[in-house]
C-alpha positions as CSV (number, residue, x, y, z in Angstrom):
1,X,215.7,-108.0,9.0
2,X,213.0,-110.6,9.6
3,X,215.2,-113.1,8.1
4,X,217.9,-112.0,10.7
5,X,214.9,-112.2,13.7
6,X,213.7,-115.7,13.0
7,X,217.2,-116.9,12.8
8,X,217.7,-115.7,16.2
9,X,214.5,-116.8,17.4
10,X,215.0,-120.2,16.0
11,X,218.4,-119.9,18.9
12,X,221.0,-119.5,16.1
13,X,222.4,-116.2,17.0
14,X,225.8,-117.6,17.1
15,X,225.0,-120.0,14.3
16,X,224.0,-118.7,11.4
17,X,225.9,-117.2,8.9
18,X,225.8,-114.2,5.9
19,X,225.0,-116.8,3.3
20,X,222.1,-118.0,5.4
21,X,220.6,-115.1,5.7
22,X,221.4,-114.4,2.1
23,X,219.5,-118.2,1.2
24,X,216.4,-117.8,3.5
25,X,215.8,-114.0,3.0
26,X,216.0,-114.8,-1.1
27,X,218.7,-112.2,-1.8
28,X,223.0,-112.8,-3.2
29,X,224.9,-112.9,-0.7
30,X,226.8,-110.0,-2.1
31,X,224.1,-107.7,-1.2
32,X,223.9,-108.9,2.5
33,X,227.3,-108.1,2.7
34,X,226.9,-104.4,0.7
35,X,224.8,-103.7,3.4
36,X,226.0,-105.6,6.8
37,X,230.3,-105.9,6.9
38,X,229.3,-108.3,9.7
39,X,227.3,-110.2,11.9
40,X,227.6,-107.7,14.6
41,X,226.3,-104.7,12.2
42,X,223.6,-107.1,10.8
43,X,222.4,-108.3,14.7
44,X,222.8,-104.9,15.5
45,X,220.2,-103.7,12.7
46,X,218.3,-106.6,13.3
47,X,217.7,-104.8,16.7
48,X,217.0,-101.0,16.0
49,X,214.8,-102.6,12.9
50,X,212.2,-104.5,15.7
51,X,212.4,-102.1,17.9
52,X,211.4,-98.9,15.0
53,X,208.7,-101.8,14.1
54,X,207.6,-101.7,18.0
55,X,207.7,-98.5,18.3
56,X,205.8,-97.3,15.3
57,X,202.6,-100.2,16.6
58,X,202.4,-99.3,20.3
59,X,200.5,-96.1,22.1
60,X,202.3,-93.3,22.9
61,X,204.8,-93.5,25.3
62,X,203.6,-92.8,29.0
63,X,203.9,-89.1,30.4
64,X,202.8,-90.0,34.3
65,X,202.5,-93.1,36.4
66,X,199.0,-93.7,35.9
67,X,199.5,-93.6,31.8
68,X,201.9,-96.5,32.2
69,X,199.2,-99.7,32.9
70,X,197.4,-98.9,29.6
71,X,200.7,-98.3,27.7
72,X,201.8,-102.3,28.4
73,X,198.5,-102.8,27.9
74,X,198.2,-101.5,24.6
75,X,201.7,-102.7,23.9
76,X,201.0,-106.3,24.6
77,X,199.3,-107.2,21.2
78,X,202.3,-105.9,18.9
79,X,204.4,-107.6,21.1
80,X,202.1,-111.3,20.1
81,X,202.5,-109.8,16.5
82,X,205.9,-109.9,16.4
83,X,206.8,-112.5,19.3
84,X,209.7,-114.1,16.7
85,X,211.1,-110.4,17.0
86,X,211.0,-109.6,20.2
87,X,212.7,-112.9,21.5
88,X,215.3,-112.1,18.7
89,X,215.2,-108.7,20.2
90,X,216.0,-110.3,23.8
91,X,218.3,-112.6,22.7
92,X,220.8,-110.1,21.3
93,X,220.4,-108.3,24.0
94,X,221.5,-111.4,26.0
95,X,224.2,-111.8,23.9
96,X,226.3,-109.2,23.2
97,X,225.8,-107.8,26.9
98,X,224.2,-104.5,25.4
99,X,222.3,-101.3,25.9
100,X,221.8,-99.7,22.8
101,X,220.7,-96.0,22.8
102,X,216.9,-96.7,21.8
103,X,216.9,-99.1,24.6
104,X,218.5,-96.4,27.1
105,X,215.9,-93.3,25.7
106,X,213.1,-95.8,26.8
107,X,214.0,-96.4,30.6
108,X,216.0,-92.8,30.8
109,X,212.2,-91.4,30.2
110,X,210.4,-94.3,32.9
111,X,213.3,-93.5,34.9
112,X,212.0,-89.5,34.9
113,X,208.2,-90.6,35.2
114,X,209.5,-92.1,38.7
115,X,211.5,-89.6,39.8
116,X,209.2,-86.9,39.1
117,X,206.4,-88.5,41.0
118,X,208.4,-89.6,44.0
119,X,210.3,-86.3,45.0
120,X,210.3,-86.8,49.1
121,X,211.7,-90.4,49.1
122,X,215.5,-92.0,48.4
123,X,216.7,-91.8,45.1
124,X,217.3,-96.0,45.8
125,X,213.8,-96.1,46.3
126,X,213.3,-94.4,43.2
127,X,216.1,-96.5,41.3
128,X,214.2,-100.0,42.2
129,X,210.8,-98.7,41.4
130,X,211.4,-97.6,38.1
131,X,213.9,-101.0,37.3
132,X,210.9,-103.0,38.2
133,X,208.7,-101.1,36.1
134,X,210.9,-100.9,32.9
135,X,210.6,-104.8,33.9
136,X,207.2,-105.3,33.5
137,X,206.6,-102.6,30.6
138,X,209.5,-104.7,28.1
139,X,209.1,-107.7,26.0
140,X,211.3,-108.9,29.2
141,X,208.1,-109.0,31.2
142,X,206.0,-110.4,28.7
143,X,207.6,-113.3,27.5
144,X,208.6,-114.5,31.5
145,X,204.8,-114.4,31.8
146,X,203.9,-116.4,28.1
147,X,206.4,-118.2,27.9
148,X,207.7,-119.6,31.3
149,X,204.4,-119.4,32.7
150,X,202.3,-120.2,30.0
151,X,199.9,-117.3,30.0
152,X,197.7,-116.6,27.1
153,X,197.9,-112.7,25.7
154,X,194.7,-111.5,27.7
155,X,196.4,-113.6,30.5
156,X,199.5,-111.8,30.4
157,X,198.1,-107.5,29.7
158,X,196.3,-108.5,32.8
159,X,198.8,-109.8,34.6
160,X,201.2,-107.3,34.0
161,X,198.4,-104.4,34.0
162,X,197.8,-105.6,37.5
163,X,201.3,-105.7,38.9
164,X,201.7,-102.1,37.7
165,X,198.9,-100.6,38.8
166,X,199.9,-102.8,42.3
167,X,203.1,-101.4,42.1
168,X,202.1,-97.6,41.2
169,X,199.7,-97.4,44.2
170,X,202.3,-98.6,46.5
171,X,204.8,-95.7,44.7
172,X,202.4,-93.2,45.8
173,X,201.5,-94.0,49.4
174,X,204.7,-94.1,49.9
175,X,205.2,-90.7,48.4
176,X,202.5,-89.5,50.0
177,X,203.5,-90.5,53.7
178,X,206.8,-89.0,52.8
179,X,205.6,-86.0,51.8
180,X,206.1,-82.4,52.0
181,X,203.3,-82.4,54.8
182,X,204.6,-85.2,56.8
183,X,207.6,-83.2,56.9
184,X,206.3,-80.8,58.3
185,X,204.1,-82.4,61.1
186,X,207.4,-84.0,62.4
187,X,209.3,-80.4,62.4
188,X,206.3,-79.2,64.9
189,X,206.2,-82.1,67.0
């Protein structure tokens, strides 16, 4: 699998082949193909592979809004570890135009975080919060912010830290002048 990730990384998703990966990663040929009928199955392992990896490295996933700062934070450093995966990772996403399941679980549970703490304002309001969240939190938001923008790792948590916790405050003022109370007030008025 990290044979499969570099390759991708290096910008050969479309260029390399089952005897490549065979060569680099040391193994016949035969057994890449026991494994993997194709490139699709082995790109598509290559995925669930980095993201297990991920997963298994960073905190806990967030259960509120204020949990989610310090879970980029703390997800920023396996995300430097394995930078050649995680641009794999992006780049197959790129590619084949996907949304595998893992993937879905993640922003299906930001997605709840959201809702959860925003019930008095639009479901679109909602929607665009948590998408640019889910932004921030993936290896999306980190490597716009290392790579185009050339910011070093402590650069980059505190960047993104910042912009969430920017972003969070703004969620709940908003929910707040929506809320329940507000309501209220206007019906007596």
């Amino acid at each position: 699998m990290e044979t499969v990730a570099f390759l991708v990384a290096e910008g050969r998703i479309n260029a390399f082949s089952m005897q490549d990966v065979a060569d680099r990663a040391g193994i016949s040929y035969a057994s890449v193909y026991r494994h993997f009928p194709n490139r699709e199955a082995l790109l598509e392992a290559m995925y669930e592979w980095g993201t297990a990896v991920a997963r298994s490295q960073t905190p806990p996933a967030p259960r509120t809004l204020d949990e989610i700062p310090a879970w980029v934070e703390g997800s920023i450093p396996v995300f430097e570890q394995h930078a050649a995966v995680n641009q794999a990772i992006m780049a197959f996403l790129a590619a084949v135009n996907s949304n595998p399941e893992s993937r879905r679980s993640r922003d299906e549970a930001i997605d709840r975080i959201v809702a959860d703490s925003t019930p008095h304002l639009s479901e679109a309001f909602a929607r665009r919060a948590a998408a640019v969240i889910r932004y921030l939190a993936g290896s999306q938001g980190w490597a716009s912010l290392r790579q185009r923008f050339g910011l070093d790792p402590a650069d980059t948590a505190a960047a993104l830290t910042w912009a969430l916790q920017v972003l969070i405050r703004e969620i709940k003022q908003a929910e707040a002048a929506a809320g329940p109370n507000r309501q209220e007030e206007g019906a007596e008025s």
